[in-house]
N, C-alpha and C positions, 0 to 999 in steps of 0.2 A: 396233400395231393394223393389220389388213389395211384395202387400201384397199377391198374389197367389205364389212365391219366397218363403215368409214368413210362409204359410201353406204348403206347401210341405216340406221344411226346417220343420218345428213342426211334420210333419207325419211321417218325420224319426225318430225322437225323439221320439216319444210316439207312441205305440205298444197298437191299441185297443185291447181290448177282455179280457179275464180273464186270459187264458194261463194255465187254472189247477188249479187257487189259487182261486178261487169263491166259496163259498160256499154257499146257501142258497140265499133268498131277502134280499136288504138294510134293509129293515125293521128289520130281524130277528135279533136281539143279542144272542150272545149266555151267557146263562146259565152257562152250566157247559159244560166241553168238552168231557165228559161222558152222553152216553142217557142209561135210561132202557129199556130194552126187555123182552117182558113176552114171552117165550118157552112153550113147553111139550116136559114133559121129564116123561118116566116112568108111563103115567096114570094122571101122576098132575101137574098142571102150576108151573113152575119157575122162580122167576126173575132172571136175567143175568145182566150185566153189559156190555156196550157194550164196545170196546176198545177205547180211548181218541181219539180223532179227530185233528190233528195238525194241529193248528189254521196259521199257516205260519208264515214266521220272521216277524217283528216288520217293517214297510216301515223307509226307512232311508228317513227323506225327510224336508224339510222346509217351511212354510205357512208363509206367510207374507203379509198382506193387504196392496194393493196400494192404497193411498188415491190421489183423485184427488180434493182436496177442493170448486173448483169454480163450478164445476157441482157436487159435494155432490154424488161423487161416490166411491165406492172401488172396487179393481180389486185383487182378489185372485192370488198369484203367488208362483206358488207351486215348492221346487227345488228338484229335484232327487239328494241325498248327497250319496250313497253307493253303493257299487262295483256289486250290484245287481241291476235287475228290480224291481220297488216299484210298487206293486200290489193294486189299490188302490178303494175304490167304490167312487162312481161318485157324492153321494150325502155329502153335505156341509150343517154342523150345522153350527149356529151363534149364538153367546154366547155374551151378555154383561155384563162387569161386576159389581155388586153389594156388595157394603159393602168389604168384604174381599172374596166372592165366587163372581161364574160365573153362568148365569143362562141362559137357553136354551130364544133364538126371538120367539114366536111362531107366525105366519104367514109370514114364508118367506122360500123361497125354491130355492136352489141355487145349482147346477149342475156342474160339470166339464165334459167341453167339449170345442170345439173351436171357437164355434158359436150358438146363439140362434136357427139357420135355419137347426141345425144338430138334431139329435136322439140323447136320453138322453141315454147311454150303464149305464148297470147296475154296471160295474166296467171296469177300465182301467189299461193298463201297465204304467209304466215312464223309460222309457231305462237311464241308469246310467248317469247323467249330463244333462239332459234333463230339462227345465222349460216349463209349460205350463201356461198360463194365459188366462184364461176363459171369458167369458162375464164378465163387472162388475155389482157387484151388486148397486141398483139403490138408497140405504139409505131409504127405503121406506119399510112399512109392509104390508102383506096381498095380494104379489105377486111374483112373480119368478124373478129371475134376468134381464129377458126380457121382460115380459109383465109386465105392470101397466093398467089396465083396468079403466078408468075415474079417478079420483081425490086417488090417494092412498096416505095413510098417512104418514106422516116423521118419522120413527125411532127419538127418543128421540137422540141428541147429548149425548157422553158420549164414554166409551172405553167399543173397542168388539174386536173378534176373532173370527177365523174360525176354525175350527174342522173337521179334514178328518179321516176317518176310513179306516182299511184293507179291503181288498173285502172280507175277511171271517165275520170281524166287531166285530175280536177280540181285535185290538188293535184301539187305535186313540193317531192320532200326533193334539197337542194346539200350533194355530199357533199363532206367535208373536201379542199381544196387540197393538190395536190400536186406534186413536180417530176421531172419526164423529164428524164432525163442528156440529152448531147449522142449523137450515134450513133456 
């Protein structure tokens, strides 16, 4: 099968866009799902409550790192498990783990989408049975999954995960453990 076959086949599968379920930037987490509002009422300020924000269901979905050991790469592969569209934001933590927790990569920034050569969307559909498998990421810190800008560093060997959030960024699915060879 061509790989232009292979990305059309993928575009019926996964339904860009947010679809309603978006709320706010990647960045934002939320708080509480309750905001204050200050009113007038009556002459004098009031606080309100505003009514809860329904954070959307939970993605039904499965993260599992492909490792490809000879080139020191993994490839996120993400599975749509539930009778529903998984709603998902585009941005991917990476977690190694330490001691008995997990603790966030910091410099590395990792996207779901079909191609380095595409637009980062701020959050994506998964049509129910759908896999997408993204750029992989490159084992390397202090670059995106596509760029490595001169000499970038190796990611320590060791066991890490991936982390995908709702596109609201209420919920996050901890995707299956895995291990980076040594470099």
């Amino acid at each position: 099968m061509s790989s232009r076959a292979i990305l059309a086949l993928g575009s019926c599968l996964v339904i860009a866009g947010c679809g309603g379920g978006c709320s706010g930037t990647p960045e934002e987490a939320p708080r509480d799902n309750r905001q204050a509002q200050r009113t007038e009422a009556s002459g004098g300020e009031v606080d309100e409550i505003a009514p809860a924000v329904d954070p959307g269901p939970v993605p039904e979905v499965r993260v599992v790192g492909v490792v490809d050991a000879h080139a020191r790469a993994v490839t996120p592969r993400v599975e749509s498990r539930g009778d529903e569209p998984a709603e998902l934001s585009s941005s991917v933590a990476l977690q190694r783990r330490d001691g008995d927790g997990w603790v966030d990569v910091d410099g590395g920034e990792l996207h779901l989408r079909f191609a380095c050569d595409e637009e980062i969307p701020e959050c994506l559909t998964l049509a129910p049975g759908a896999v997408l498998l993204p750029p992989a990421w490159n084992g390397t810190t202090g670059t995106t999954q596509c760029e490595c800008e001169g000499r970038c560093p190796d990611a320590p060997a060791g066991t890490y995960r991936f982390v995908i959030r709702s596109c609201s960024r209420a919920h996050a699915v901890e995707g299956e453990p895995f291990s980076l060879p040594a470099g």
